[in-house]
GUNU-604869 format. One record per atom (N, C-alpha, C): x, y, z; residue number from 1; atom name. Coordinates in Angstrom, 3 decimals, decimal comma, m for minus. Atoms other than C-alpha are relative to their C-alpha. Layout:
BEGIN
         X         Y         Z    n  atom
         X         Y         Z  NUM    CA
...
***
This chain:
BEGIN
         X         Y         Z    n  atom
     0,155     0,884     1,138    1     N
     7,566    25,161     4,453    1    CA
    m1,227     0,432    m0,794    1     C
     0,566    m0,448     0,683    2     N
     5,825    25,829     1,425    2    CA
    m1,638    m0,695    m0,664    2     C
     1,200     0,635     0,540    3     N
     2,616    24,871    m0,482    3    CA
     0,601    m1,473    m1,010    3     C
    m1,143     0,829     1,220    4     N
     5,006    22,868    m3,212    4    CA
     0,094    m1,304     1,112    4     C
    m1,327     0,457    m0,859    5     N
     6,873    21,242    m0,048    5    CA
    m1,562    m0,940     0,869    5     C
     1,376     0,569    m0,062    6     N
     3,139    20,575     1,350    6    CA
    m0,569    m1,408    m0,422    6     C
     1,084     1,148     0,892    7     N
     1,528    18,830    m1,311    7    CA
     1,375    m1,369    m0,012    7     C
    m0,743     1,417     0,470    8     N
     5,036    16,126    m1,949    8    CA
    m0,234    m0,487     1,171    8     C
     0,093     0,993    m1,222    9     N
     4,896    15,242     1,788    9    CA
    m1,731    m0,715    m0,225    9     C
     1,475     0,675    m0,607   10     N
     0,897    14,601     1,472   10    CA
    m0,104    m1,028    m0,849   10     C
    m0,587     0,842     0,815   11     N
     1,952    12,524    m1,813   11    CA
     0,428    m1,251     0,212   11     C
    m0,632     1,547    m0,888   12     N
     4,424    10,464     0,327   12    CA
    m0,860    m0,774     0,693   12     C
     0,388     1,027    m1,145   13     N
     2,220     9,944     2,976   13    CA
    m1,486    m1,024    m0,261   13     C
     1,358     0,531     0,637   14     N
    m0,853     8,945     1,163   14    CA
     0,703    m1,648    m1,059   14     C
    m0,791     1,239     0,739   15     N
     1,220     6,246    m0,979   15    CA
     1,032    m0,834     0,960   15     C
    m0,807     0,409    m0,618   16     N
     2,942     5,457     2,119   16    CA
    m0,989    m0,718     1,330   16     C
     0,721     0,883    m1,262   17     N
     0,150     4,626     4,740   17    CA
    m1,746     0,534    m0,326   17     C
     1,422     0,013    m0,124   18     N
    m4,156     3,949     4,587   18    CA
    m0,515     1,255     0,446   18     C
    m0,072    m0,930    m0,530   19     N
    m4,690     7,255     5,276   19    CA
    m2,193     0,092    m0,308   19     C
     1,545     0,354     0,017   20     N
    m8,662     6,944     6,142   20    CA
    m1,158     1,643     0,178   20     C
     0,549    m1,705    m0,827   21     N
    m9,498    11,096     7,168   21    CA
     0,846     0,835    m0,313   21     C
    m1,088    m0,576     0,105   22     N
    m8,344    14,037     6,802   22    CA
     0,572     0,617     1,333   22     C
     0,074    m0,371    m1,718   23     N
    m8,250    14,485    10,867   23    CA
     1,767    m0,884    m0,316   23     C
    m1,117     1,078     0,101   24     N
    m5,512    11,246     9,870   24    CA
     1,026     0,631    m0,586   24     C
    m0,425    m0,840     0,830   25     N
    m4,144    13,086     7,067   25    CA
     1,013     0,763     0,823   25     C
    m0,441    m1,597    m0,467   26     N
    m3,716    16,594     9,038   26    CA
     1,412    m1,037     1,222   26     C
    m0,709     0,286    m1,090   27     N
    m1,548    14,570    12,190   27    CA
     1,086    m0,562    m0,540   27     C
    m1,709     0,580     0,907   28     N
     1,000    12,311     9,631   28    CA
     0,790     1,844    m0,384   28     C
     0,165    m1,607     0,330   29     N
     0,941    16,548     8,410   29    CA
     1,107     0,356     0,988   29     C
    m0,389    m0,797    m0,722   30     N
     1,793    17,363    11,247   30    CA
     1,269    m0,501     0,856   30     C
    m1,127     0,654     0,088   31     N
     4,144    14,709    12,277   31    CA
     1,646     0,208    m0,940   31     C
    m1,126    m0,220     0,938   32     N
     6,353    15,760     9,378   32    CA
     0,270     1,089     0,632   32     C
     0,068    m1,595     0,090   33     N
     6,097    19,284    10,481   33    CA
    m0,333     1,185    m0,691   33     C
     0,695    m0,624     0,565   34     N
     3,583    20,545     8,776   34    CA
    m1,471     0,332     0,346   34     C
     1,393    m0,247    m0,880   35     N
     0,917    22,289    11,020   35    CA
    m1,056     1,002    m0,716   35     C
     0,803    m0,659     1,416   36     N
    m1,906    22,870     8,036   36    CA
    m1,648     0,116     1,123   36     C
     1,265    m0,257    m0,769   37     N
    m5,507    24,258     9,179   37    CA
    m0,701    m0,731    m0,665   37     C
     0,836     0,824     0,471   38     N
    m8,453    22,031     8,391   38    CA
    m0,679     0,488    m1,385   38     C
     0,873    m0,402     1,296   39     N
    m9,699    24,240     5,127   39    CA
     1,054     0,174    m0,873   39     C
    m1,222     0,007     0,715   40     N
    m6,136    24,787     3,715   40    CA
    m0,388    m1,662    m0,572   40     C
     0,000     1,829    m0,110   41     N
    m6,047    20,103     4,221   41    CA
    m0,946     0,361    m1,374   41     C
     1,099     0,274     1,033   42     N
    m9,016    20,455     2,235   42    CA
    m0,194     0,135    m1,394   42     C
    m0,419    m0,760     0,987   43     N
    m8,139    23,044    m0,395   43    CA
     1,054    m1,268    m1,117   43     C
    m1,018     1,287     0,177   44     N
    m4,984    20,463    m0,642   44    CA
    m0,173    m1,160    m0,605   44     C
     0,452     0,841     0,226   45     N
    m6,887    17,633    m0,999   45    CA
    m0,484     0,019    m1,522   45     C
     0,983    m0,648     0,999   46     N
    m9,016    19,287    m3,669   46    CA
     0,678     0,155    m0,831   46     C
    m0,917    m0,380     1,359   47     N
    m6,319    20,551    m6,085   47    CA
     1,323    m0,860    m0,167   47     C
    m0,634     1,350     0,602   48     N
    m4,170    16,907    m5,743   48    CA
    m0,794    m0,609    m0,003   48     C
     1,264     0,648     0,739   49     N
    m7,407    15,321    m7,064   49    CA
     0,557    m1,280     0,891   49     C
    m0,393     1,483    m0,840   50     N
    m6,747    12,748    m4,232   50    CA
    m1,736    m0,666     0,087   50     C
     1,255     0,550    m0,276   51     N
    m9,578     9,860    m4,216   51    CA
    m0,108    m0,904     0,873   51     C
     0,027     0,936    m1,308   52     N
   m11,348     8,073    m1,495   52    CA
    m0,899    m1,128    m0,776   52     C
     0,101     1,307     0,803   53     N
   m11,427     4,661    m2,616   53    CA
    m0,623    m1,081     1,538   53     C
     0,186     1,561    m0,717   54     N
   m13,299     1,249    m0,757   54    CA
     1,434    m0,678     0,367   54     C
    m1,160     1,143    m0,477   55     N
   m10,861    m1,042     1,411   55    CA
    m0,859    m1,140    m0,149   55     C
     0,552     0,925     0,196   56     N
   m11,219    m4,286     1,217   56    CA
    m0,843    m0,511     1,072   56     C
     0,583     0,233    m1,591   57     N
   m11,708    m4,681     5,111   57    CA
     0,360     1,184     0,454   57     C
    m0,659    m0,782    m0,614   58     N
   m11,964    m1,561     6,915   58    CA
    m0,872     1,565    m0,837   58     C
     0,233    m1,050     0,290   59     N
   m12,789     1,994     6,100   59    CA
    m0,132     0,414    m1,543   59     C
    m0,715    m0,430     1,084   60     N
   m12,085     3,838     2,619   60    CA
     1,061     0,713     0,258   60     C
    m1,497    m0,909    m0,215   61     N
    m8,896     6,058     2,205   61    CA
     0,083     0,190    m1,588   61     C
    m1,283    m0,457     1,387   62     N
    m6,967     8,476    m0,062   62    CA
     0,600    m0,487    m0,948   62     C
    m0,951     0,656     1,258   63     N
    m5,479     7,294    m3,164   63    CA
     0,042     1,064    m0,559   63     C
    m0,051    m1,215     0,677   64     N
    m3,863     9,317    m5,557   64    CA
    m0,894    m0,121    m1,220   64     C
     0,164    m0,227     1,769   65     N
    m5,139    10,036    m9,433   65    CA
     0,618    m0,842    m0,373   65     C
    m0,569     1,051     0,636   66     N
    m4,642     7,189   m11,518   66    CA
     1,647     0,914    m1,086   66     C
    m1,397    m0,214     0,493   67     N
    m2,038     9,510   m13,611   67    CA
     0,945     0,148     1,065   67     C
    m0,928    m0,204    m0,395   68     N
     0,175     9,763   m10,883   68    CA
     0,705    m1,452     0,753   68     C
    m0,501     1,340    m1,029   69     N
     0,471     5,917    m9,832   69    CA
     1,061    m0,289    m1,146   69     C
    m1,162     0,175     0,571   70     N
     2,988     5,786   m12,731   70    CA
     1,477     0,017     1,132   70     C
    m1,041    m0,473    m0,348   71     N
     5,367     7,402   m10,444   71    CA
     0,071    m1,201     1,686   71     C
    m0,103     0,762    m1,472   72     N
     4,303     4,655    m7,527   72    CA
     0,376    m1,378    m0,345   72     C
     0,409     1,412     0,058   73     N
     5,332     1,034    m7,524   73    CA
    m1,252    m0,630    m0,359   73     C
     0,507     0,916    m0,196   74     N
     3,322    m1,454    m8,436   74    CA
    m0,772    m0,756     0,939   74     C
     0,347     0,536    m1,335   75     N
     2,997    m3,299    m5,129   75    CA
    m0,847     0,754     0,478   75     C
     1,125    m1,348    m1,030   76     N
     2,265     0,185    m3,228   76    CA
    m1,234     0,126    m0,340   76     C
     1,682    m0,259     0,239   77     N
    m0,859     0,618    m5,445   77    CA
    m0,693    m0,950     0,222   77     C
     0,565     0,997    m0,385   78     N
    m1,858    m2,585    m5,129   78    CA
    m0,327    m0,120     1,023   78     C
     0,263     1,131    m1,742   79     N
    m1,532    m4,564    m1,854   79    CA
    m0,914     1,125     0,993   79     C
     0,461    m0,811    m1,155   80     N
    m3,406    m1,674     0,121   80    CA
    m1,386    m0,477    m0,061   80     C
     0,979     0,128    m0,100   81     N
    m6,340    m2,416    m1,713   81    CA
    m0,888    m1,457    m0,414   81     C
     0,357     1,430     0,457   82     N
    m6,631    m5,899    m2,849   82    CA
     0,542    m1,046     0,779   82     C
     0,191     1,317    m1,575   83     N
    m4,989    m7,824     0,366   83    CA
    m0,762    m0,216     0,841   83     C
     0,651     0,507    m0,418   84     N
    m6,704    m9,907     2,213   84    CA
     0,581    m0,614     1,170   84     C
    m0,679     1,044    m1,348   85     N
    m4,632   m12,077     4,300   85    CA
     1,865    m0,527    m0,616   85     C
    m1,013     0,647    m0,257   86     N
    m1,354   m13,828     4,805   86    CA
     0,361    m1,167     0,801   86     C
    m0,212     0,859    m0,923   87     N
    m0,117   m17,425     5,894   87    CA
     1,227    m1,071    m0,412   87     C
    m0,899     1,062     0,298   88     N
     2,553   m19,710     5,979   88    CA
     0,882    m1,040     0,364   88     C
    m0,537     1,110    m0,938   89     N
     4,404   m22,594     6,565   89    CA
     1,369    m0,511    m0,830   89     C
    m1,284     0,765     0,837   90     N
     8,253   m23,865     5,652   90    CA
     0,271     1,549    m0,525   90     C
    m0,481    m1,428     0,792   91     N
     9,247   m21,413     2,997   91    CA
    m0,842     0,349    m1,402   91     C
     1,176    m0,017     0,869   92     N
     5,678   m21,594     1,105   92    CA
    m0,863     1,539     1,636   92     C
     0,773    m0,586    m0,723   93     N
     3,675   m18,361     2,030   93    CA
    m1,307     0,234    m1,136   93     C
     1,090     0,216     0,737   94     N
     0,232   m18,237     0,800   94    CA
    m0,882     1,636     0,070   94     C
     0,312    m1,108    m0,174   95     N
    m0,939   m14,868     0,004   95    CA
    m1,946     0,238    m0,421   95     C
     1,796     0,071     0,704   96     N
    m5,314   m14,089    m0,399   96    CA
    m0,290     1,467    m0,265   96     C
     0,643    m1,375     1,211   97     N
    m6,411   m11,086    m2,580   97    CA
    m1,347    m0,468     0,259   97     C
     1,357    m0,240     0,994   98     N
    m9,885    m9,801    m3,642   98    CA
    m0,250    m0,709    m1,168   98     C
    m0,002     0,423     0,719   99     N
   m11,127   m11,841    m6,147   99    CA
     0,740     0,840    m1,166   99     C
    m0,106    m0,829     1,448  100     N
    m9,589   m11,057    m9,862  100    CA
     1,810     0,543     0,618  100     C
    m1,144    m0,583     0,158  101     N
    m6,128    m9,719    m7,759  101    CA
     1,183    m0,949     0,163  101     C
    m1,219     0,599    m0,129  102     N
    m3,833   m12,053    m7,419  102    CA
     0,842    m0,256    m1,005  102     C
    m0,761    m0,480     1,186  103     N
    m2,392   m11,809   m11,007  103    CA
     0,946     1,219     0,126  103     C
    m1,003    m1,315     0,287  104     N
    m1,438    m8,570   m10,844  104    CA
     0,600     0,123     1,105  104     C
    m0,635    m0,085    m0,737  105     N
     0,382    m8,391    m7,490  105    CA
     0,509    m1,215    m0,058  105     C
    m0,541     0,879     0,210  106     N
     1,878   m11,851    m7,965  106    CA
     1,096     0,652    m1,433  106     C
    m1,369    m0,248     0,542  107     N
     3,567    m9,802   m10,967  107    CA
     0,810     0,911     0,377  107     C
    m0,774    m1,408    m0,578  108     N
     4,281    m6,758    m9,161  108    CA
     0,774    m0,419     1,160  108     C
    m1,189     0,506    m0,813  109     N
     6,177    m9,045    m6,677  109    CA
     1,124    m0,632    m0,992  109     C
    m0,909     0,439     0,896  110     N
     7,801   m10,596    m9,644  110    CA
     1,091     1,116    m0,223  110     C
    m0,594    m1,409     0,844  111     N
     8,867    m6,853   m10,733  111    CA
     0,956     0,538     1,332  111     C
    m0,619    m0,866    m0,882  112     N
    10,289    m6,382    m7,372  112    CA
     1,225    m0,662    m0,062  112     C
    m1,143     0,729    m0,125  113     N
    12,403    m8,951    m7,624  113    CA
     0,903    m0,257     1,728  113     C
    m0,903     0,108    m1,136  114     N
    13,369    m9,740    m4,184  114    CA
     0,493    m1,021     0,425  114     C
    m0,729     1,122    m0,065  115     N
    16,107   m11,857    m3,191  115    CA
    m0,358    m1,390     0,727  115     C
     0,637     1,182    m0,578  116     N
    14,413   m14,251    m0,687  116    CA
    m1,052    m0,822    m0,971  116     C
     1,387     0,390     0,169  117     N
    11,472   m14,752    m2,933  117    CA
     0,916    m0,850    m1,610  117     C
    m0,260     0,806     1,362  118     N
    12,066   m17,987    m5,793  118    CA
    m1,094     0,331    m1,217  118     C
     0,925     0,154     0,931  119     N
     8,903   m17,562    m7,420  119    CA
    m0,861     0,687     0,430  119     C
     1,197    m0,232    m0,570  120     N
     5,196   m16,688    m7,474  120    CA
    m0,855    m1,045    m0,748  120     C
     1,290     0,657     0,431  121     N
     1,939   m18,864    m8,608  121    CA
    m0,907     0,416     0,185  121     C
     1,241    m1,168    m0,646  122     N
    m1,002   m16,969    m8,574  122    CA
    m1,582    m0,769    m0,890  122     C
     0,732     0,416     0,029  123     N
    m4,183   m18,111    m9,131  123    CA
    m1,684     1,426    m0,016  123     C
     0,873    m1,068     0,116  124     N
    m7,546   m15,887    m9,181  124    CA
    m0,115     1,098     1,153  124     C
    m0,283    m0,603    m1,058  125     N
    m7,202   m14,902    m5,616  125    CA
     0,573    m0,260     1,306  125     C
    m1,410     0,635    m0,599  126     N
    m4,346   m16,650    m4,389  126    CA
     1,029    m0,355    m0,283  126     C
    m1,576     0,217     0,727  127     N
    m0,721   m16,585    m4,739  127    CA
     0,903    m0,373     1,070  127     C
    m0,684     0,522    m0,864  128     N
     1,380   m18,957    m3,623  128    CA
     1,838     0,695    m0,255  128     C
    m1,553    m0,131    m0,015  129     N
     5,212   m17,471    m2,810  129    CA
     0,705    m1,094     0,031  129     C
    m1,063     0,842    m0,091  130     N
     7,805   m19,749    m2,848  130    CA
     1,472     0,557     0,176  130     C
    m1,262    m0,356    m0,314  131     N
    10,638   m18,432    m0,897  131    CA
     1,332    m0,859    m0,009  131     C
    m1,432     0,996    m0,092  132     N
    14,557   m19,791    m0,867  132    CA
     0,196    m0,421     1,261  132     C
    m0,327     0,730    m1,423  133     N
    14,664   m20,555     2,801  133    CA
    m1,027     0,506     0,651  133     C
     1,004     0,197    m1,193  134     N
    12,114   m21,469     5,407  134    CA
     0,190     1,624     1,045  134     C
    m0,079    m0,923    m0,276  135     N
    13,671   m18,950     7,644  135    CA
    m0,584     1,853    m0,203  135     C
     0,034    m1,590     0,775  136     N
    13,208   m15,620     5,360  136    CA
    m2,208    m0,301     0,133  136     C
     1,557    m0,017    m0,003  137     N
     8,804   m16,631     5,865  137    CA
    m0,195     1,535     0,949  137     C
     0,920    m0,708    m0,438  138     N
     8,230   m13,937     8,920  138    CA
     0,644     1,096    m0,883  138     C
    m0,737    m1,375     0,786  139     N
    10,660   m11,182     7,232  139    CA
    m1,402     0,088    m1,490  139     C
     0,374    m0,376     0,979  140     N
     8,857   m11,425     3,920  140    CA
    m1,425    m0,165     0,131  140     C
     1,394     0,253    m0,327  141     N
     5,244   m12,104     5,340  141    CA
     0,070     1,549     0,873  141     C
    m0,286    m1,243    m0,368  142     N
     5,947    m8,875     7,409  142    CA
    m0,032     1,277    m1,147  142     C
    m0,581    m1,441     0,901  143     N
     7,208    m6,435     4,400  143    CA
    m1,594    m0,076    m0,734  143     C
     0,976     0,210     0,211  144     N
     4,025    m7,703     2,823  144    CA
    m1,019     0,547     0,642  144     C
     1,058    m0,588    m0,849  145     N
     1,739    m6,556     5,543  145    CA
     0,245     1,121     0,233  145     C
    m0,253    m1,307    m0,812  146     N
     3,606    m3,506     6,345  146    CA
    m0,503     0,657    m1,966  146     C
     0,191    m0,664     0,920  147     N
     3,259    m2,808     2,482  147    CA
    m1,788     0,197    m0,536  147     C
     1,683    m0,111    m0,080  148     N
    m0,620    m3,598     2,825  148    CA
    m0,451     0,919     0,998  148     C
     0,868    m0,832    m1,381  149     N
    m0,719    m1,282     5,644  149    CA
    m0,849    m1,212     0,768  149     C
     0,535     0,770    m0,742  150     N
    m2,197    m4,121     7,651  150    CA
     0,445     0,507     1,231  150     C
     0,309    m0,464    m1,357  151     N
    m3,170    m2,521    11,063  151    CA
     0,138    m1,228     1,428  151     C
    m0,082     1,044    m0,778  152     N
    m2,018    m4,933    14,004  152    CA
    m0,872     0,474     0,796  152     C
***
């Protein structure tokens, strides 16, 4: 596999999971099947202008170049770095952002449109969901965390 073939997997996996190192980096790498040497990673790193951005709780990590989050959801760019928490009860889940985020991921759940979810209400750094059935709370409190990368 190629340099081309390289850089889209490091693309995926960086928009796909908190990727905090490039020790972290090199092993998802290598998981795909892509066994890269630590100055190549680097090289890599270096010429997809990838940036290491503050978490909210937790380490920093990889993000891409703001021109290329066009090509990412909404959500994905978001929730990694502006969730906070998750809780809920019935078929009300109560979501907590960084101050200032709960606007914009309250619309980027709007934009997803997903079928369980009735609504959103969002507030400065809280957005209340309002799902269609009690039931659908751990499923969509789940996709949520898995899309925050939230580390169990």
């Amino acid at each position: 596999m190629g340099k081309a073939e390289r850089h889209t997997a490091i693309r995926e996996l960086i928009r796909e999971h908190r990727v905090a190192s490039q020790d972290q980096l090199r092993e998802l790498l290598i998981d795909r099947g892509f066994d890269v040497a630590q100055a190549t990673l680097s090289r890599d790193i270096r010429e997809l202008r990838l940036v290491k951005v503050s978490g909210a709780e937790g380490p920093s990590y990889y993000t891409l170049p703001p021109e290329e989050w066009e090509h990412t959801p909404a959500l994905l760019r978001l929730l990694p770095s502006l969730y906070v928490g998750a809780e809920g009860t019935g078929n009300l889940l109560v979501i907590r952002t960084l101050a200032g985020g709960a606007q914009a991921i309250a619309e980027a759940l709007d934009w997803e449109e997903w079928p369980e979810v009735l609504g959103t209400l969002a507030g400065d750094d809280t957005i209340l969901l309002i799902l269609r059935q009690a039931e659908q709370l751990p499923t969509v409190q789940a996709r949520i965390e898995e899309l925050a990368d939230v580390q169990s």
